[in-house]
C-alpha positions in Angstrom: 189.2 115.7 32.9 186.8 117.6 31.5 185.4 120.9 32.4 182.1 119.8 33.5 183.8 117.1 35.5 186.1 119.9 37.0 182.8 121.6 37.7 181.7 119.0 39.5 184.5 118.6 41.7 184.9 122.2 42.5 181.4 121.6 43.9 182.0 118.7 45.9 180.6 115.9 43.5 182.8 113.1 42.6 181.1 110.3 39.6 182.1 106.8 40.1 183.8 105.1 37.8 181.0 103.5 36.3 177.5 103.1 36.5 175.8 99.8 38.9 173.3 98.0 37.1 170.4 96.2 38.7 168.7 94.2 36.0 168.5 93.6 32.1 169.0 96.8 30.7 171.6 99.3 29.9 172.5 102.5 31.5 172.0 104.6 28.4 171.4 105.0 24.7 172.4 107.5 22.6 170.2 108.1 19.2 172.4 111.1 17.1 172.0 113.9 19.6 169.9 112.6 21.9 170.6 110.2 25.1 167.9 108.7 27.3 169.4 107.8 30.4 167.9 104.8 32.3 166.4 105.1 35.6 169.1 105.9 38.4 168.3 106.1 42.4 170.3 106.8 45.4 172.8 103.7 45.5 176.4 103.1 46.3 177.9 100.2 44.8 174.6 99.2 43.8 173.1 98.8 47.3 170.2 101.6 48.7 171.5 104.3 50.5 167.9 104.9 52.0 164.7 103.2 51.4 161.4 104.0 52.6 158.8 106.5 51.9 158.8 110.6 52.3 156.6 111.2 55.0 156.9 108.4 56.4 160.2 106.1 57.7 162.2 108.7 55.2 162.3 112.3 55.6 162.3 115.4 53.4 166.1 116.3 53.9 166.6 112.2 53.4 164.8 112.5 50.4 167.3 115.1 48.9 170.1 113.5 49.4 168.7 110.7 47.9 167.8 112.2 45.2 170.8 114.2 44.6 173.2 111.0 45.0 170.7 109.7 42.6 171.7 112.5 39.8 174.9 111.9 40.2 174.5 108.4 39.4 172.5 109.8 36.2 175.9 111.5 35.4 177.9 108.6 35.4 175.0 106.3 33.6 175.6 109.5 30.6 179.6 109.4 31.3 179.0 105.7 29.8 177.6 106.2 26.8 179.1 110.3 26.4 182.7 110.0 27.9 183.5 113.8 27.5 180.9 115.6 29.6 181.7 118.9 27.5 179.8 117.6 24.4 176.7 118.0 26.3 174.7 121.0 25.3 171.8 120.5 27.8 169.4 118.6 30.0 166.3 118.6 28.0 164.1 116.6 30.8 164.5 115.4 33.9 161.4 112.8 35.5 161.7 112.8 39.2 159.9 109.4 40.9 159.1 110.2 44.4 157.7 107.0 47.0 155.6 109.3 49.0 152.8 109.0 51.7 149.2 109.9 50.7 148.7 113.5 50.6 152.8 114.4 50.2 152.8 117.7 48.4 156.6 118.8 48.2 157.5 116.9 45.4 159.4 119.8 43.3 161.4 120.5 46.5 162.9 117.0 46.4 163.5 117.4 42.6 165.2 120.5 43.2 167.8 118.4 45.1 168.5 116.5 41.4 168.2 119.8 39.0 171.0 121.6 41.2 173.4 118.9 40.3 173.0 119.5 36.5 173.3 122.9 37.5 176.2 122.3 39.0 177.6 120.5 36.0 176.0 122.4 33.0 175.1 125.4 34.1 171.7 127.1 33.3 171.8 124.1 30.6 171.0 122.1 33.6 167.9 123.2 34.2 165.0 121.4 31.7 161.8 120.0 31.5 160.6 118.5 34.3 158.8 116.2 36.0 158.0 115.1 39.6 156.1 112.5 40.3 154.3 110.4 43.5 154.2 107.0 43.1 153.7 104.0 45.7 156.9 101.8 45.4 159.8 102.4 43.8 163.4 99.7 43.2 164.9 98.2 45.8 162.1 100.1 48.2 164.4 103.8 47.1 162.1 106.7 48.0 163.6 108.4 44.4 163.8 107.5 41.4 165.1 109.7 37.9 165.8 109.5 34.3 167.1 111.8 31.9 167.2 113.0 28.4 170.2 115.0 27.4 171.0 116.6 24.0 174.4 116.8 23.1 176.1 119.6 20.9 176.8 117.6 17.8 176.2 113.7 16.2 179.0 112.3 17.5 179.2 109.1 15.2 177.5 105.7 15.6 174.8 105.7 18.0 175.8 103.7 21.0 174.1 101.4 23.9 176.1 101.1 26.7 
């Protein structure tokens, strides 16, 4: 196991064994040092854990969760194309997709929910570029949505799709 992964652990957070994909794409791709990681929301075993919009049907504290269940399904997307979580040096952005009502301001505090799991995992390396963004519907009628880019420490070999 690696440390990040022991990391994670100590703090609660356990990644699945692989990622749940809900269409035609893959869950990451990794060119040299860089990986983009594909959209990821707040599912279990592929099915919504909430749906609905902030402000409305979901609420702020729902919202969190989902988005923080939602990061750690970004982990295990990245544990599919990066299998040792060590070789990442950080998260260089984060883009936070949040199904809001009209006039929702508290975007960053639901995207504060994801960032503290990369912190969790990487440290201070956890903590990029970011984004948070309203929009009106989301997959599977999720109130958050994110993708990542990660840099890794080093090439590690043929650039993969997973």
């Amino acid at each position: 196991m690696s440390s990040v992964e022991e990391r994670l652990r100590a703090a609660g957070i356990e990644l699945a064994d692989g990622p749940t994909r809900l269409g035609r794409y893959v869950p990451g791709v990794r060119d040299g040092r860089t990986v983009y990681v594909s959209g990821q929301t707040g599912t279990r075993d592929g099915e919504p854990v909430w749906a609905g919009v902030v402000g409305g049907s979901v609420t702020v504290e729902e919202a969190e969760q989902s988005a923080r269940l939602a990061a750690i399904n970004a982990l295990t997307a990245l544990r599919a194309v990066v299998p040792d979580l060590d070789h990442v040096r950080r998260v260089a952005r984060t883009t936070v997709y949040i199904c809001a009502v009209e006039g929702f301001t508290e975007h960053p505090r639901i995207a504060d929910a994801a960032t503290a799991v990369f912190e969790s995992a990487f440290g201070e390396a956890g903590r990029g570029a970011r984004s948070a963004i309203g929009v009106h519907t989301l997959p599977q009628g999720a109130p958050v949505e994110l993708d990542l880019i990660v840099l890794l420490e080093d090439d590690l070999g043929q650039d993969q799709v997973k």
